[in-house]
PAZAPA-4460 file (N, C-alpha, C; in steps of 0.05 Angstrom, whole numbers, plus 32768, in hexadecimal, padded with zeros to 4 digits):
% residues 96
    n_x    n_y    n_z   ca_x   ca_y   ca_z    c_x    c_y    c_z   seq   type   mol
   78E8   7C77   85A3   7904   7C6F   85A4   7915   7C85   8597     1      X     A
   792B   7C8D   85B2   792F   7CA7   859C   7956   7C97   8593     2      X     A
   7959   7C9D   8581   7979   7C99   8574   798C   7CAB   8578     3      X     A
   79A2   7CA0   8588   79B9   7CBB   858D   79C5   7CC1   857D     4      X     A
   79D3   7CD6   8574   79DA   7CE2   855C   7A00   7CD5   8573     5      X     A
   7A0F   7CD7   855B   7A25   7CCC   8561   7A43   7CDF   8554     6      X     A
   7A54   7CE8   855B   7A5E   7CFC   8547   7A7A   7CF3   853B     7      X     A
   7A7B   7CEF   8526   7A8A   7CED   850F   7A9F   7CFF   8509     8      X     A
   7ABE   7CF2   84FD   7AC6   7CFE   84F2   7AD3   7CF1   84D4     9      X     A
   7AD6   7D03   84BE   7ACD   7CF8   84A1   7AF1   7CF8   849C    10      X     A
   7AFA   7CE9   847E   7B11   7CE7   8484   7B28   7CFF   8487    11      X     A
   7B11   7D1C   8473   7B16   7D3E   8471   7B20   7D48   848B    12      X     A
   7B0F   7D3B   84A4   7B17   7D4B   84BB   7AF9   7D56   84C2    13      X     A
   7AE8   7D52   84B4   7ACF   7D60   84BD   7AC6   7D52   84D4    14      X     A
   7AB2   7D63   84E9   7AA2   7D53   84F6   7A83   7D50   84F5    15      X     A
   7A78   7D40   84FC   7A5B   7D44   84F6   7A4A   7D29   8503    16      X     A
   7A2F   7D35   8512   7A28   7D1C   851F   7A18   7D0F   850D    17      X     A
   7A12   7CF6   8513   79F9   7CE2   84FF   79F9   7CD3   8514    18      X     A
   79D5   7CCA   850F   79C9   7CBA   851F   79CA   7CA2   850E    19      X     A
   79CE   7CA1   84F9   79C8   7C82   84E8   79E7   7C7D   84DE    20      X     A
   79E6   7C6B   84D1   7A04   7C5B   84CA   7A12   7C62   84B0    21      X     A
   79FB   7C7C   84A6   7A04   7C8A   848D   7A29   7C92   848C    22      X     A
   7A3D   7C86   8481   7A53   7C97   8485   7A5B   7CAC   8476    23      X     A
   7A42   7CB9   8466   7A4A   7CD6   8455   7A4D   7CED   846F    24      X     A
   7A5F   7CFB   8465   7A69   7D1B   846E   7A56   7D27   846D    25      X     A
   7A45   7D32   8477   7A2F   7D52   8469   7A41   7D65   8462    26      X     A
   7A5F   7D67   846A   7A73   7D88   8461   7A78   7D7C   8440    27      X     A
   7A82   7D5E   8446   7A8E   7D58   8427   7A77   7D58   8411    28      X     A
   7A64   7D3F   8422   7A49   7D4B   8407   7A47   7D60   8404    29      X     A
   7A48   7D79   840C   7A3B   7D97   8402   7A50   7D9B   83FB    30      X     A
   7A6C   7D98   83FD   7A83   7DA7   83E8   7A7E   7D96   83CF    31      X     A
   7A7D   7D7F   83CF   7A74   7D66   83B5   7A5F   7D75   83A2    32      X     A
   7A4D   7D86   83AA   7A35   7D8C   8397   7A3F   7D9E   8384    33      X     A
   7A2A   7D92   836C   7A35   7DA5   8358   7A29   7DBF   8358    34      X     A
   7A38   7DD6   8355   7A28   7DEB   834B   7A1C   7DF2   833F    35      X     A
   7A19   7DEA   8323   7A0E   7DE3   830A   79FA   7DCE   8303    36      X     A
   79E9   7DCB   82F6   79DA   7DB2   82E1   79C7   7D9F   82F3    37      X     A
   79C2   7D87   82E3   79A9   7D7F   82F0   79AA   7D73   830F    38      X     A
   79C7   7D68   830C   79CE   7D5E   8325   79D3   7D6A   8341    39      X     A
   79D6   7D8C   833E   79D5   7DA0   834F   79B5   7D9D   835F    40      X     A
   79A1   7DA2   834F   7983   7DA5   8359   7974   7D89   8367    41      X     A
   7989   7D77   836A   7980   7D60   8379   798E   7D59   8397    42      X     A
   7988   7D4A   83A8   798E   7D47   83BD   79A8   7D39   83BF    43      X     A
   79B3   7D3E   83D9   79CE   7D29   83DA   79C0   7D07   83DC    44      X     A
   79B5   7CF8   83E2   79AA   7CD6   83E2   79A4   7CDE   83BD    45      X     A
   799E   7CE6   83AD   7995   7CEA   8399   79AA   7CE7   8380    46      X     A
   79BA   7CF1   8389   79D3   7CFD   836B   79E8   7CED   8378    47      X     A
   79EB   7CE8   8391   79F7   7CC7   83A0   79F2   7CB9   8387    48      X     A
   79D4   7CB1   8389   79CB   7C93   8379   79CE   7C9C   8361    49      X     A
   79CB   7CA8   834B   79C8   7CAE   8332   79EA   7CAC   832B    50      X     A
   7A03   7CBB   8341   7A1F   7CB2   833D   7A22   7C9A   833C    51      X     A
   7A16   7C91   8350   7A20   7C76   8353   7A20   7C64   833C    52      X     A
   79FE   7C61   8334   79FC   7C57   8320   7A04   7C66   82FF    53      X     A
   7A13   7C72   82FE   7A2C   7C78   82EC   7A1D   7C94   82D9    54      X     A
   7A01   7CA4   82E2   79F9   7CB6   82DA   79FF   7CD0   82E3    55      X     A
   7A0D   7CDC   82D5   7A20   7CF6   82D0   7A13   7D16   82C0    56      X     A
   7A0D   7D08   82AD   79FD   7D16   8294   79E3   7D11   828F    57      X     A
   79D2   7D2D   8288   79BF   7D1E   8280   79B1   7D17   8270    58      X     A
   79CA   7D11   8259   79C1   7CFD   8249   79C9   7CE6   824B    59      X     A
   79DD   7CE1   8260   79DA   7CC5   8270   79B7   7CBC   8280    60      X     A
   79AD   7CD1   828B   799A   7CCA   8293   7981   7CC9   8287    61      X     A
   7982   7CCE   826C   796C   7CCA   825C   7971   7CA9   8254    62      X     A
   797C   7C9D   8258   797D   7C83   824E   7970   7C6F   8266    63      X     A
   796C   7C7B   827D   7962   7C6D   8289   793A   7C73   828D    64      X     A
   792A   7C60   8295   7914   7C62   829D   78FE   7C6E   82B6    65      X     A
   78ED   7C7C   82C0   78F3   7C8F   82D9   78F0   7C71   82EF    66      X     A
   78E4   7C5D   82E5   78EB   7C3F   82F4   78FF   7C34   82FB    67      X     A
   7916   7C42   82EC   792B   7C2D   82EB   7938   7C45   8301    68      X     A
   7934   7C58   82FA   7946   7C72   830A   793D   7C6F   8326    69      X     A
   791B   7C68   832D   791E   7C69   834A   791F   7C4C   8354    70      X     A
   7928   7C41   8343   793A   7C26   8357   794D   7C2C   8361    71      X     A
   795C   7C43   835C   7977   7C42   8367   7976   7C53   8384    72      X     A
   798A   7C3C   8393   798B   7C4A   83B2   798A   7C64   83B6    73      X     A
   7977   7C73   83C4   797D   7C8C   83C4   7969   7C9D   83B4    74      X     A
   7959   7C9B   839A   794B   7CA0   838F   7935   7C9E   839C    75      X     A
   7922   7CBD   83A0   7902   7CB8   83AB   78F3   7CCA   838D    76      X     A
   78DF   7CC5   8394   78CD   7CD2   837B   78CD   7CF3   837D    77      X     A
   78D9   7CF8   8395   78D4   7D19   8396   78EC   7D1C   8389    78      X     A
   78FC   7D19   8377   7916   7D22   836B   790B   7D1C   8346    79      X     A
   78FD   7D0B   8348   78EF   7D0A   8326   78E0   7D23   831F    80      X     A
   78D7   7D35   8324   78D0   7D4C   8315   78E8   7D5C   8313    81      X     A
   78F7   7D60   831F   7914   7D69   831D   7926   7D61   8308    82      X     A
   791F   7D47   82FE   792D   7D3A   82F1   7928   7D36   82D4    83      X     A
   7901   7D31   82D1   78F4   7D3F   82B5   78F8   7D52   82A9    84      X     A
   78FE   7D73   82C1   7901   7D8B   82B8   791C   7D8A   82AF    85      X     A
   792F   7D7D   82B7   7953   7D80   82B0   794B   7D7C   8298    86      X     A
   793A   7D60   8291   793F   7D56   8279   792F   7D66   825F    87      X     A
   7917   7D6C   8272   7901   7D8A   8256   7915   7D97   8249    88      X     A
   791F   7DA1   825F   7935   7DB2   8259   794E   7DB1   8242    89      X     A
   7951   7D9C   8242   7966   7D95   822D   7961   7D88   8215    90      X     A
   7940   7D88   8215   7933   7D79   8201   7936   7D54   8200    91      X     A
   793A   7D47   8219   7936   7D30   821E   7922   7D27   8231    92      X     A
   791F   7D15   822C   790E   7D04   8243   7915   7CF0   824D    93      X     A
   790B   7CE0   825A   7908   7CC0   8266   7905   7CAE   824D    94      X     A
   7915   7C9C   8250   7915   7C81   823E   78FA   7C73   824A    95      X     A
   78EA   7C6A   8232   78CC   7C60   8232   78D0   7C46   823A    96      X     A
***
């Protein structure tokens, strides 16, 4: 069964097709990314969920558990080694 891609336009003026009911931009997500820090080296479904749920910093994200972090929509396990190293890095970890 194949899915027709359908083409979009975002409220910027961009266009762009999607086959699923996702209404993110791919132009606006990639102007949205940061250039910088931990949230740059992760995916757009990824730093989606981590915004959403109100994590910015990462020492906002040391307060959470790597359980509690991949509950959130959008979170897969391939973005947690990305996310240990942000935190090596700054001398934090995951809340036990």
């Amino acid at each position: 069964m194949t899915t027709s891609k359908q083409q979009r336009t975002c409220s910027k003026g961009h266009r762009y097709y999607k086959s699923s009911d996702c209404p993110t931009c791919p132009t606006c997500e990639q102007e949205r990314k940061p250039e910088s820090g931990f949230l740059s080296q992760l995916s757009a479904p990824a730093r989606r969920a981590l915004e959403h749920n109100g994590v910015t910093s990462i020492q906002q994200l040391s307060t959470f558990t790597e359980k509690e972090i991949l509950k959130f929509h959008g979170m897969g396990p391939a973005s947690l080694p990305k996310l240990r190293a942000a935190l090596q890095d700054n001398g934090l970890t995951f809340k036990s």
